[in-house]
C-alpha positions as CSV (number, residue, x, y, z in Angstrom):
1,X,77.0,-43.6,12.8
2,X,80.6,-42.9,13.8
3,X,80.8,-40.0,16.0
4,X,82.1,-38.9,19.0
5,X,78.6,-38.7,21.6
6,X,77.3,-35.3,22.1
7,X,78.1,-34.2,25.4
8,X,74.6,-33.5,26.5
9,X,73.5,-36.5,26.5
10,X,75.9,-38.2,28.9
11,X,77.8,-36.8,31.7
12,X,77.3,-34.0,34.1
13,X,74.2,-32.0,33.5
14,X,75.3,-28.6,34.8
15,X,78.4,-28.9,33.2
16,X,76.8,-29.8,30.0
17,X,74.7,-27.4,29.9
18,X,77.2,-24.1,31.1
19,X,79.3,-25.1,28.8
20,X,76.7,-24.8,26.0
21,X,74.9,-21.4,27.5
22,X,78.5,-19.5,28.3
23,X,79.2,-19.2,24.5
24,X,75.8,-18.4,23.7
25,X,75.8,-15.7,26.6
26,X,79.2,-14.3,25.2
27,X,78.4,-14.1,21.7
28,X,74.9,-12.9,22.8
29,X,76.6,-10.0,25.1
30,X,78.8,-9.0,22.2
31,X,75.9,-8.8,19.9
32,X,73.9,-6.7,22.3
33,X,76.9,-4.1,23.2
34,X,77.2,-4.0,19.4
35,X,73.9,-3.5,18.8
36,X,74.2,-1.0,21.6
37,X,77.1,0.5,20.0
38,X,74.8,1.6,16.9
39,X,72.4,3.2,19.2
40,X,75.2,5.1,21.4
41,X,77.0,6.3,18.3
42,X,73.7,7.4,16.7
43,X,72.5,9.0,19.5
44,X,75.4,11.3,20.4
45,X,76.4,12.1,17.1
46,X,73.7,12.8,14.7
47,X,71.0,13.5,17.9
48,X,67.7,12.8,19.3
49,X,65.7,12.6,16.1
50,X,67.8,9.9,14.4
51,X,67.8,8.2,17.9
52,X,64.0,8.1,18.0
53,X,64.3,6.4,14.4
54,X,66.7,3.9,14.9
55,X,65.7,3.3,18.7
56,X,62.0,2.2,17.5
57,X,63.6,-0.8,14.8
58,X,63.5,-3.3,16.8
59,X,59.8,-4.3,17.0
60,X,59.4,-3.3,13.4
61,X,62.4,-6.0,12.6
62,X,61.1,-8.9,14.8
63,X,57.9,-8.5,13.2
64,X,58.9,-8.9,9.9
65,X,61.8,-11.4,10.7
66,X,60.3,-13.4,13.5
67,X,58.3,-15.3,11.2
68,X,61.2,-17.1,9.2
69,X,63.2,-17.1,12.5
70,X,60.5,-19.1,14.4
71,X,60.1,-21.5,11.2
72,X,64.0,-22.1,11.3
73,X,64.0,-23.1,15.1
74,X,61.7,-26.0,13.5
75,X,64.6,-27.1,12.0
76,X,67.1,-26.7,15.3
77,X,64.8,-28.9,16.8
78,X,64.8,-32.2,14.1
79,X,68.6,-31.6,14.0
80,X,68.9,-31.8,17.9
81,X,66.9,-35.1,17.6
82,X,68.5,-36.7,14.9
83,X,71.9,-36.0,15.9
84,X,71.0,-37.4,19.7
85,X,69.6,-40.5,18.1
86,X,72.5,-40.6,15.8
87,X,70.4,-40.5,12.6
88,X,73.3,-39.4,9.7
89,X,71.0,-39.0,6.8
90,X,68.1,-37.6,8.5
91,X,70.1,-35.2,9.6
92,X,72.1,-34.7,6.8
93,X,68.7,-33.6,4.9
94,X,67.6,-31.7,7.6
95,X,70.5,-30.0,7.2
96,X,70.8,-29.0,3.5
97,X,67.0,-28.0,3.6
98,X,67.4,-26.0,6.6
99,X,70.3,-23.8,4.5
100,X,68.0,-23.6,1.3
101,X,65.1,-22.3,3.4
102,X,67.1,-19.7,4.7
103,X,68.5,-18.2,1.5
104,X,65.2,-17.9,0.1
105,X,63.7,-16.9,3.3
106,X,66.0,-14.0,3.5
107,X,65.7,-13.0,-0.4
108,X,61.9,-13.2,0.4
109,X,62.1,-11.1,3.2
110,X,64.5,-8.2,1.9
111,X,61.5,-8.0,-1.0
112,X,58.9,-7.3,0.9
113,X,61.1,-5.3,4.0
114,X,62.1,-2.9,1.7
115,X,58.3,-2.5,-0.1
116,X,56.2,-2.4,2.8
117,X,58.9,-0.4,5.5
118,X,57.0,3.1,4.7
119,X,53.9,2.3,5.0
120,X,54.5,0.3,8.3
121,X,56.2,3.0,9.6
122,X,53.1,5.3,8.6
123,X,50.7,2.9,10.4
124,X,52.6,3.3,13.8
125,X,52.4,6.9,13.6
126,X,56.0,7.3,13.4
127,X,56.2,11.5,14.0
128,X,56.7,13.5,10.6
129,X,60.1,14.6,12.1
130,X,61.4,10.9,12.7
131,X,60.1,9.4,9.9
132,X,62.4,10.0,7.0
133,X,65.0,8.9,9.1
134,X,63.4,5.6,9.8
135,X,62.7,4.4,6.3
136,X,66.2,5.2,5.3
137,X,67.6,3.1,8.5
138,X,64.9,0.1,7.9
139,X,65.6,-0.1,3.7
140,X,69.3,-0.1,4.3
141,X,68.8,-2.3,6.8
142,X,66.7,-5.0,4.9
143,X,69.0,-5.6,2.2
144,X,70.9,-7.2,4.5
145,X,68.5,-10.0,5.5
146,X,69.6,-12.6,3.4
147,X,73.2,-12.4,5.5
148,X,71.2,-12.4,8.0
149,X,69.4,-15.4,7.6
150,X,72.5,-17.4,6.6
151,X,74.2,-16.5,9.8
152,X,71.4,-17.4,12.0
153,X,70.6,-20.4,10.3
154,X,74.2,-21.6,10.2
155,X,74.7,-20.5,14.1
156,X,71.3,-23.0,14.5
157,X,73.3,-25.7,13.2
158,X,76.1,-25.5,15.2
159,X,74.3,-24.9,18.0
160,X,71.5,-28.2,17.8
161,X,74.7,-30.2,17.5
162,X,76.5,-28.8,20.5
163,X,78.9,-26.5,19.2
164,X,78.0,-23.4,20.5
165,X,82.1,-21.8,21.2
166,X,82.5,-21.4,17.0
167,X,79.4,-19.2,16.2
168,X,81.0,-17.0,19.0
169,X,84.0,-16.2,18.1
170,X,82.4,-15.5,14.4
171,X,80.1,-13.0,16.8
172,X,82.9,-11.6,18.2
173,X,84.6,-11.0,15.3
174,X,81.4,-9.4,13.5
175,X,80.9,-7.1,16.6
176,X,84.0,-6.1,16.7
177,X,83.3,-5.0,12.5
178,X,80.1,-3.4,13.1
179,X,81.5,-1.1,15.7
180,X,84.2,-0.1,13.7
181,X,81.8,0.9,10.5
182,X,79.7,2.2,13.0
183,X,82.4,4.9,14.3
184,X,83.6,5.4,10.5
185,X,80.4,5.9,8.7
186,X,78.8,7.4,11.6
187,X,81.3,9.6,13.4
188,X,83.8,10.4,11.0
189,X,82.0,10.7,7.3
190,X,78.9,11.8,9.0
191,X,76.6,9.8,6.5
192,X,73.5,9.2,8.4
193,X,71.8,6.8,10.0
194,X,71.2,4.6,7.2
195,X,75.1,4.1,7.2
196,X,74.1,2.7,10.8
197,X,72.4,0.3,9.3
198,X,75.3,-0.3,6.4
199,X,77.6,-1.2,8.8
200,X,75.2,-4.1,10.7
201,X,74.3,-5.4,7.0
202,X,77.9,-5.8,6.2
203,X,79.4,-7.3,9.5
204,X,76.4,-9.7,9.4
205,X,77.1,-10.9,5.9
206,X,81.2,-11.5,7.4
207,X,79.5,-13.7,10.3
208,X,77.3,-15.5,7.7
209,X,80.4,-16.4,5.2
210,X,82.7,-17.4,8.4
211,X,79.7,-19.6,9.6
212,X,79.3,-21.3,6.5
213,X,82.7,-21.7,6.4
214,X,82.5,-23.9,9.4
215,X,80.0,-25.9,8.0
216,X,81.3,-27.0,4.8
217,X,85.3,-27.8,6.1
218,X,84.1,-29.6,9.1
219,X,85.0,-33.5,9.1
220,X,81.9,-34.1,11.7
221,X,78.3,-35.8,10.5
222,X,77.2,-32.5,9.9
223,X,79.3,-31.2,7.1
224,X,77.6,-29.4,4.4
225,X,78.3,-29.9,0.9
226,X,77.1,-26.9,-1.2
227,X,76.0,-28.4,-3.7
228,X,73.3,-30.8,-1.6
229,X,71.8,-27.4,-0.7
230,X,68.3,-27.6,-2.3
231,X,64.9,-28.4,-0.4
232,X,64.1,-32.0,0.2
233,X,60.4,-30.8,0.5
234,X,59.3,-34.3,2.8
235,X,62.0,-32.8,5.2
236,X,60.9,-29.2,5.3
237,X,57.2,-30.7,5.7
238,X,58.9,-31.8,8.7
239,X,60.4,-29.0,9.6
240,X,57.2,-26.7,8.7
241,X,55.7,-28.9,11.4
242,X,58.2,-28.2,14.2
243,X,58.5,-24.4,13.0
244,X,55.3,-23.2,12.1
245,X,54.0,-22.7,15.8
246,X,57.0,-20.7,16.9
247,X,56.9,-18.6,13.2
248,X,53.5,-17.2,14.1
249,X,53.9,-16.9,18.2
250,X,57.1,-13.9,16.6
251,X,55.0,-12.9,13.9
252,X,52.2,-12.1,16.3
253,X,54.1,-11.0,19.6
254,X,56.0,-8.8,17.1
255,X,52.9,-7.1,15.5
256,X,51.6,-7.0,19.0
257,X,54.6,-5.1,19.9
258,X,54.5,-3.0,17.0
259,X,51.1,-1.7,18.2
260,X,52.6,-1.1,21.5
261,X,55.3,1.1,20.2
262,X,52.2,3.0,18.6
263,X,51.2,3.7,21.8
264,X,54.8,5.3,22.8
265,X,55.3,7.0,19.3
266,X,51.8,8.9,20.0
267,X,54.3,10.6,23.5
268,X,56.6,11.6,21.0
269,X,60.2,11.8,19.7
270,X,61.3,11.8,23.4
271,X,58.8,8.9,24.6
272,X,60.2,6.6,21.5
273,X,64.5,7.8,22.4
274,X,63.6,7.0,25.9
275,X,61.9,3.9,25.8
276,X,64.1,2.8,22.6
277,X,67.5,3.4,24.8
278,X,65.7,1.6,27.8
279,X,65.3,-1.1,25.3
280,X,69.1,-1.6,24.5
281,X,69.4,-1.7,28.1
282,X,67.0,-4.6,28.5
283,X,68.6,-7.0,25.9
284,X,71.1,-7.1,28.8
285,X,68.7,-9.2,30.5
286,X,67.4,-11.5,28.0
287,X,71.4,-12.6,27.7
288,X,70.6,-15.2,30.3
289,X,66.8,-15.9,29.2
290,X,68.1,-16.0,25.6
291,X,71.2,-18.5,26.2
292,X,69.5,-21.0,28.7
293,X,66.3,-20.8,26.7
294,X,68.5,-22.1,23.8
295,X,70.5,-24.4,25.6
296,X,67.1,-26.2,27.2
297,X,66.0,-26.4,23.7
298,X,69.1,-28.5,22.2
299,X,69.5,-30.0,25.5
300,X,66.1,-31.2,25.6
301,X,66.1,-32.2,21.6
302,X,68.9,-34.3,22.0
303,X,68.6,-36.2,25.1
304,X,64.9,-37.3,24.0
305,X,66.1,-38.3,20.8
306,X,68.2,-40.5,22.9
307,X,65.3,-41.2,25.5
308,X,67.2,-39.5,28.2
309,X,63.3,-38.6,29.9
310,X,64.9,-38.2,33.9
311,X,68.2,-36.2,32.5
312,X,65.6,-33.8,30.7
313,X,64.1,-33.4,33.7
314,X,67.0,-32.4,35.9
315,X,68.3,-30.5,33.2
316,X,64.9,-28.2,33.1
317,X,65.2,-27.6,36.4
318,X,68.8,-26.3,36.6
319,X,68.4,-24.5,33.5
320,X,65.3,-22.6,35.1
321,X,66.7,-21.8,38.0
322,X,69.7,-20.0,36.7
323,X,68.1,-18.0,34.2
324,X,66.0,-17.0,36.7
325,X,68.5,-15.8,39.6
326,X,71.2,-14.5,36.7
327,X,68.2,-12.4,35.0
328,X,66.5,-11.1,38.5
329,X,70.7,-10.1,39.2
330,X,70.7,-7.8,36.0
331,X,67.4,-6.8,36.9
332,X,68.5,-5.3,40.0
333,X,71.4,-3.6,38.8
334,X,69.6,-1.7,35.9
335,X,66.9,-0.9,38.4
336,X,70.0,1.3,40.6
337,X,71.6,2.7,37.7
338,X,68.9,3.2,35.2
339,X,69.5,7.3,35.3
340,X,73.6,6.4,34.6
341,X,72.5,3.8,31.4
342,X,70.0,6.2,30.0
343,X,72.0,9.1,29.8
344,X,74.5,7.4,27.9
345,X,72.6,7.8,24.7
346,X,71.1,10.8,25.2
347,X,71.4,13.8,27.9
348,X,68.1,15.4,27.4
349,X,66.5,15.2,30.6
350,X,63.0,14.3,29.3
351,X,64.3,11.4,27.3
352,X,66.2,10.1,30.5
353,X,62.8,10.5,32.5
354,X,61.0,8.1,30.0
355,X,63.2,5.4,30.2
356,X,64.1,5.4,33.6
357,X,60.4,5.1,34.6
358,X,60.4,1.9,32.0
359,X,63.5,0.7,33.5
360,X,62.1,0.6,36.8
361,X,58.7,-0.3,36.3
362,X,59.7,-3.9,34.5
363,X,63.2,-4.8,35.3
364,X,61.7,-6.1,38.8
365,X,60.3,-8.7,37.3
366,X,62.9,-10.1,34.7
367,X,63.0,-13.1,36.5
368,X,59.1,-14.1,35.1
369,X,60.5,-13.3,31.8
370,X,63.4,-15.8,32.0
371,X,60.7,-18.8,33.3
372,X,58.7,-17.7,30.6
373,X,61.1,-18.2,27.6
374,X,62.8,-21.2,29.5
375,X,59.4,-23.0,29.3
376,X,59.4,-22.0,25.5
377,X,62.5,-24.0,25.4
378,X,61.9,-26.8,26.9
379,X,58.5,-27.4,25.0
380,X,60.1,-26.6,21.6
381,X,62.9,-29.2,22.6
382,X,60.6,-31.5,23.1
383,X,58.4,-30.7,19.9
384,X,55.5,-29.1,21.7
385,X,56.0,-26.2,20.0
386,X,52.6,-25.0,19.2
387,X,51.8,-24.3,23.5
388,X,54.4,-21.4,24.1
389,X,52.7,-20.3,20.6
390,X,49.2,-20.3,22.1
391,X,50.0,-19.1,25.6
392,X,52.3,-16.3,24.5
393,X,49.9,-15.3,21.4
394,X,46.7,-15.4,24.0
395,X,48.6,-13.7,26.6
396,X,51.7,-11.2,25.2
397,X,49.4,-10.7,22.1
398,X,45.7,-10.3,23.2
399,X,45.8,-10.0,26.7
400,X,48.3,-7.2,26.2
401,X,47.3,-5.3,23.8
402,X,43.5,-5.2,25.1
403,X,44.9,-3.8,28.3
404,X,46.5,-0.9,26.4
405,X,44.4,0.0,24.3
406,X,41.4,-0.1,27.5
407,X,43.6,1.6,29.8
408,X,45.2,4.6,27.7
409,X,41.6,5.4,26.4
410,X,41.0,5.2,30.4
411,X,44.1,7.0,31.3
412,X,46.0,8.4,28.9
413,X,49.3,7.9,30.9
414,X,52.6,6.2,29.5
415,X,52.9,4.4,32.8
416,X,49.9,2.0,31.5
417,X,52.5,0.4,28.2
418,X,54.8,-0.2,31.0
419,X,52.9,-2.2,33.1
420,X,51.5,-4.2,30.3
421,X,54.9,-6.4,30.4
422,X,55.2,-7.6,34.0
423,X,50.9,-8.4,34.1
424,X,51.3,-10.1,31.0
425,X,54.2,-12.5,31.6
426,X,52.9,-13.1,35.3
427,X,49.6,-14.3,33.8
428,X,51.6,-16.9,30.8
429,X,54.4,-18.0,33.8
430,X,50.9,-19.4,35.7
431,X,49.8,-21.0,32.5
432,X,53.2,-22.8,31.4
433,X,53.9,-24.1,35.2
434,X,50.6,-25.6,34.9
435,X,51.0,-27.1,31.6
436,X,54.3,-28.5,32.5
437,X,53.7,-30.4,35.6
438,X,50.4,-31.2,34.3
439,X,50.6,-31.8,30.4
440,X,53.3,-35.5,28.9
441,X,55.5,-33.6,27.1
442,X,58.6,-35.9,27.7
443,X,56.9,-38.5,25.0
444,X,56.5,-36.5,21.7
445,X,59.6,-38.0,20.1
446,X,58.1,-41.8,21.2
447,X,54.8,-41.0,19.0
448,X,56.5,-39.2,16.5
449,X,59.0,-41.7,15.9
450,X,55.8,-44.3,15.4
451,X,55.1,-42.5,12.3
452,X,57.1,-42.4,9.1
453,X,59.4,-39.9,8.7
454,X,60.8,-39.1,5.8
C-alpha cells in the first residue's frame, strides 16, 4: 500500500493528537455558535414560545438520530484500523459501505422523523401553547436528515484517516450559510420557526455535497468512486459489530433524556426556554470532550491497527487530561457569567432564573463529563465498544432516570433534574477508571485479526 504514514502513528504524540482535535474543536465551535445562532435569532425575534419549541429539539433529535450515528462510528473505527495497518481494500469496502449505509440511514430516518414527531412531542407533554410550533420545527427539520447523514458520515471518513482540517473548513462554510438563512428567513420574511429549521437542512445538505466532493477527487487510498457505493453486506456485518453498541448507548441516553425534558416541560414554557438556552450554552463545553473524545478514538484505532500498544497508552493519558482541564476552564467561566449568556436569548427574568440555576448547578463538574466521553473513545478505538454502552445505559439511562422520577414524586422541585447530571457521571467516571486499569483492552485488534475478516 503506497501511502504517505498517518501521522498518528509515528512521531510526537501531543502534537499528533492537537493537530487532529484543533480542527475538530473549530469546526465543532462553529457548529455550536451556529446552532446557537438559530436559538438567538428565534428567541428575540419571534419570542418565548417559539424559543421553548425549538430550545427542547435537541433530545428529541439525538434520540431519533443517535441510533444511526452510533452505528456509523462502527465504521470510523474499521477505517482507523485498516488504514493504520495499511489494509487498501479493506478499507476501500469499509468505505463504500459506510456511504451506502448512510443514505439509506438518513432516507429511513426522515420517514419515520416526520411520522412519529407529533406524537413524541405529545408523549413529553410538550405544553398546548408550544406545541404547534414544535412539530412544524421538527418536520422541517427531518427532511433534512439524509444531508445530514451524508455530511456526518463523510466528515467520519476524513476524520478515521487523519484529516480532520477539510471537514472544517466545509463547517465553516455551512455555518456561515445557516446563519445567513437564519437572519433572512427568520428576521427579515418573518416565516416562523420552521424556516429555522429550513435554513440548518439546507446548509447541511451544502456541507454534505462539499464533503463528498472531497472524497471522490482525492488521489489518497481512500478515494471514493460513486459508483462502488453499494453495501458489501460481510463488511457492514462488520461494521454492525463495531457500531451496534454505541447505536443503542444514543438511542437510550437519548430516550432517557427525552424523559428528562418531560420532567422540565411539566415547569413550563419558561422551565423548557430556560433550560433549552442553558443548553446552547453547554455545547460550549462538550467542544473539548467532543474533539479529544474523537481524536482518542482515531488515535487509538490506528495505532492498534499498527500495534502501537505503549503510544496508545501515552496518548490516553494526554488526551484525558486536556479535555479535562480545557472543559473544567469553560466550566468556570459559564458558572460567572451564566446571568450574561442566558439573557442573550431571552430577557424574561423567569426564564433567566431557570437556566442560571442549571448552569450552576452542573457546569462544576464538566470536567467528569470530559473523562467520561474520553473513556468512550478510547474503548471504541480500541473496539470495546459495547462497555461505554453498558456503563452509560446502566448509569445516564437507569440510574438517572430512577432518581428523577423518585425524587420529583419526593420533591417536586426543578433543582432535582439538575442534579441528576453530575451524580450520574460521577458514578460511570468510577466505573470506566476501573474498567480501564483493570479490564485488556489494548488487545482486541490481536484476537480480532485471528478471525477471518471479510
Amino acid at each position: 500500500m503506497n501511502h504517505r504514514q498517518p501521522s498518528m502513528i509515528e512521531g510526537s504524540i501531543w502534537k499528533g493528537l492537537l493537530s487532529f482535535a484543533i480542527p475538530i474543536f473549530l469546526g465543532n465551535l462553529f457548529q455550536q455558535l451556529y446552532n446557537t445562532a438559530d436559538t438567538l435569532i428565534v428567541g428575540n425575534f419571534i419570542g418565548k414560545e417559539a424559543l421553548a419549541a425549538v430550545s427542547s429539539s435537541g433530545n428529541l433529535i439525538f434520540m431519533l438520530v443517535g441510533f444511526l450515528s452510533g452505528m456509523a462510528m462502527g465504521a470510523g473505527v474499521l477505517i482507523s484500523k485498516y488504514y493504520g495497518a495499511g489494509d487498501q481494500e479493506k478499507l476501500q469496502k469499509a468505505i463504500h459501505t459506510d456511504l451506502a449505509f448512510a443514505i439509506a440511514a438518513g432516507l429511513l430516518m426522515t420517514v419515520v422523523g416526520v411520522l412519529l414527531t407529533p406524537y413524541i412531542l405529545r408523549w413529553m407533554g410538550t405544553p398546548d401553547n408550544v406545541l404547534p410550533q414544535s412539530i412544524s420545527y421538527f418536520r422541517t427539520y427531518f427532511f433534512g436528515c439524509a444531508a445530514l447523514f451524508l455530511y456526518n458520515i463523510s466528515t467520519g471518513i476524513l476524520q478515521a484517516v487523519g484529516d480532520s482540517r477539510h471537514p472544517l473548513y466545509y463547517l465553516i462554510t455551512s455555518s456561515l450559510i445557516n446563519v445567513v438563512l437564519d437572519l433572512l428567513f427568520v428576521g427579515v420574511f418573518r416565516w416562523g420557526v420552521a424556516s429555522a429549521a429550513a435554513a440548518t437542512a439546507i446548509s447541511q445538505g451544502v456541507s454534505a455535497v462539499l464533503c463528498l466532493r472531497r472524497l471522490v477527487r482525492t488521489e489518497e487510498v481512500y478515494r471514493v468512486e460513486l459508483r462502488r457505493i453499494r453495501l458489501d453486506w460481510s463488511m457492514l456485518g462488520l461494521i454492525v459489530r463495531f457500531g451496534l453498541p454505541s447505536g443503542v448507548q444514543n438511542s437510550v441516553i437519548g430516550f432517557a433524556n427525552v424523559m428528562v425534558q418531560a420532567n422540565i416541560n411539566a415547569f413550563g414554557d419558561s422551565a423548557m426556554a430556560g433550560c433549552g438556552s442553558y443548553s446552547k450554552i453547554e455545547g460550549f463545553a462538550f467542544l473539548p470532550v467532543t474533539c479529544f473524545s474523537m481524536a482518542l478514538a482515531t488515535f487509538v484505532g490506528q495505532n492498534l491497527g499498527a500495534k502501537h500498544h505503549e503510544r496508545v497508552k501515552q496518548g490516553a493519558r494526554f488526551g484525558m487530561a486536556c479535555s479535562m482541564l480545557t472543559a473544567e476552564f469553560i466550566g468556570v467561566v459559564i458558572w460567572l457569567a451564566a446571568p450574561f449568556f442566558i439573557g442573550l436569548f431571552n430577557n424574561d427574568p423567569e426564564v433567566v432564573a431557570f437556566g442560571v440555576r442549571q448552569a450552576r448547578i452542573i457546569s462544576p463538574f464538566y470536567c467528569l463529563l470530559a473523562l467520561n466521553h474520553c473513556m468512550a473513545g478510547i474503548l471504541r478505538g480500541a473496539g470495546k465498544a459495547t462497555v461505554p454502552m453498558l456503563i452509560m445505559m446502566a448509569i445516564w439511562c437507569v440510574v438517572r432516570v430512577a432518581y428523577i422520577t423518585i425524587a420529583v414524586g419526593i420533591w417536586e422541585n426543578i433543582l432535582v433534574v439538575f442534579t441528576a447530571y453530575p451524580l450520574t457521571w460521577s458514578l460511570s467516571a468510577v466505573l470506566f477508571l476501573i474498567y480501564y486499569f483493570k479490564a485488556d483492552w489494548l488487545h482486541t485488534f490481536d484476537r480480532l485479526d485471528a478471525v477471518k475478516e471479510p
